[in-house]
N, C-alpha and C positions, 0 to 999 in steps of 0.2 A: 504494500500500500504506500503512494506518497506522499507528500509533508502535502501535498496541495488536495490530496480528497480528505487525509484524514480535519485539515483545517475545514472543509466544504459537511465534512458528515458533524464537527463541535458545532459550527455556526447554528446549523438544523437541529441540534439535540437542545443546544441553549436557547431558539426560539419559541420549540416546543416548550419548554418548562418555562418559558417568562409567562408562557398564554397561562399557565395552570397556578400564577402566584408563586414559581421557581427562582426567586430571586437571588436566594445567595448561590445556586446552582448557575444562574446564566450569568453570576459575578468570576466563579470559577472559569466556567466556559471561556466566559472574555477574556480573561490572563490568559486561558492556554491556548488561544487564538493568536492574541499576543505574541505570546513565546516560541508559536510555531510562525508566525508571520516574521521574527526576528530571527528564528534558526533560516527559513529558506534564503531570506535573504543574504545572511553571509555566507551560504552553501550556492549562490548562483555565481556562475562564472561573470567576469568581470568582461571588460568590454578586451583585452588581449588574452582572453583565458585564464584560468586557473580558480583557487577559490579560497576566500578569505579565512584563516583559520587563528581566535582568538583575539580577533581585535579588525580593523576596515581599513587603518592604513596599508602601505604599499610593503612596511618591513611586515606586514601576515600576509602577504597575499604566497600561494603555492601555487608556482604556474606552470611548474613541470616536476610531474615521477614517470620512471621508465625504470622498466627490470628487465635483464636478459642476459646472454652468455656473449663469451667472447673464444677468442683462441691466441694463445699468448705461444709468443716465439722467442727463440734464446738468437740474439744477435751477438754481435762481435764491434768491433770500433766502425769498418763498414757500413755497418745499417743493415746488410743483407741479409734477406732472411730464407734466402735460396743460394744457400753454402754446402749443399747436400747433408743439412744437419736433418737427423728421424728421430720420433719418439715414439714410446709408449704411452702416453699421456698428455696431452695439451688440454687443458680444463680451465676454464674463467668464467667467473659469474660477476655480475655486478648488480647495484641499485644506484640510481642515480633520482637527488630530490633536491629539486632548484638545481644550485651551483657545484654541488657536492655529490662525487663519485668514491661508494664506497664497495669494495670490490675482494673475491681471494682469487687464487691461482693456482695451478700448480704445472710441473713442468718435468716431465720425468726424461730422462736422454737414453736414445739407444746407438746415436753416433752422432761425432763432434763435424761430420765431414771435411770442409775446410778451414772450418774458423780459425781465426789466428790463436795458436796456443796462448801466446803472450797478451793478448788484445784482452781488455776490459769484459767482461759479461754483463751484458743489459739482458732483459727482456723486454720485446715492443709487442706491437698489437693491443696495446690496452683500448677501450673503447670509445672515450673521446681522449682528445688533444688538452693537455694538461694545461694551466694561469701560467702567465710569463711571474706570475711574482713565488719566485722561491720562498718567502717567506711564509705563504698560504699552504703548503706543502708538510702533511707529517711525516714521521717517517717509515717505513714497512718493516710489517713484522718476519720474521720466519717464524713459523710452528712449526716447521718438519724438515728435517733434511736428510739424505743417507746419499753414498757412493760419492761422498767427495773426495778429494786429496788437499787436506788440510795441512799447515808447518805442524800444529799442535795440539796437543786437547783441550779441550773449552777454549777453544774461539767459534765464535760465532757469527752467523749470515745473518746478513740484512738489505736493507737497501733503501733505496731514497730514489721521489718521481723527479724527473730531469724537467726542468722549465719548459714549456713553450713544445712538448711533444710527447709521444705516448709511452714514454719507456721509462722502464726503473733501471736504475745504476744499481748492482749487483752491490754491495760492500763488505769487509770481513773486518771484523772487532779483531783486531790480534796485537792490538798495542793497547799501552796504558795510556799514548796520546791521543785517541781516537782511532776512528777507523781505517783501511788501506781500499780501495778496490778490489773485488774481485776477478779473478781468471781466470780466463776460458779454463786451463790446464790443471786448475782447485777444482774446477765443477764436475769435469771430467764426462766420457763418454755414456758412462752405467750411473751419472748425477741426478738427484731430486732435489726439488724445492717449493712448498708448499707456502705462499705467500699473500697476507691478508694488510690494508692499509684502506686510504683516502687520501682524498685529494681534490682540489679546485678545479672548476676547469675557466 
């Protein structure tokens, strides 16, 4: 039922009882007429779309959700993403609402083809095209990882969305200064990485 019969069936029920001496009942009616004529209205789309949620100006207004999958590729400093690299797993999911795409991944390898051993490891393909302002960027998590070739134990993968396009910079925790990049040659051919964040676009 909608907000517009269920308001069209109170109007009719609180007529009826005003005829019968129904007064405090068509006082009722009338508020929740009210309250439904105040919910439609900030549930109708605005004149560019979307719909006001918790207040009528422009910072409530929700003028875009979108959910759906993606397919994420392991690149190299190139950008190529037709290096004859193959998986067992290319998996991406995202929601995106307003400006904000929050997404996991995961990326399993069954050959590095030609990537540069030494070249940086991104993943591209994320779904929209990232804010040029780094600052609006957090950073990505890893949940899971197996079949690297790490210097150590307990270091750890991570990564960060690169400005102004769709890819994460790989990175590896392995200093007390911070992090280093990772490498193709860490991630390795039989590598996994299951990775969850946000971001602007």
């Amino acid at each position: 039922m909608s907000l517009y019969s269920i308001q069209s069936d109170a109007t009719s029920i609180g007529a009826a009882a005003n005829d019968g001496n129904g007064t405090v009942l068509r006082t009722m009616v009338d508020r929740l007429v009210q309250d439904l004529t105040a919910i439609k209205a900030a549930l109708s789309p605005d004149d560019a779309g979307g719909i006001y949620l918790g207040g009528s100006v422009s910072a409530n207004l929700l003028d875009d959700y979108e959910k759906g999958t993606f397919t994420p590729t392991l690149i190299d400093n190139s950008g190529d993403a037709s290096e004859g690299q193959t998986y067992s797993v290319q998996a991406g999911f995202y929601i995106k609402i307003g400006d904000m795409i929050y997404f996991t991944l995961t990326v399993t390898m069954t050959n590095l083809g030609t990537l540069g051993v030494g070249n940086d490891a991104r993943i591209s393909s994320l779904p929209f095209q990232s804010s040029s302002d780094a600052n609006s960027h957090v950073s990505i998590t890893c949940s899971k990882a197996s079949g690297l070739s790490l210097g150590a134990s307990g270091e750890n993968v991570g990564g960060e969305i690169i400005p102004t396009s769709n890819r994460i910079g790989l990175v590896l925790w392995d200093s007390t200064a911070g992090p280093t990049n990772l490498i193709i040659s860490e991630l390795t051919s039989a590598g996994s990485v299951t990775l969850s964040g946000n971001y602007r676009i």
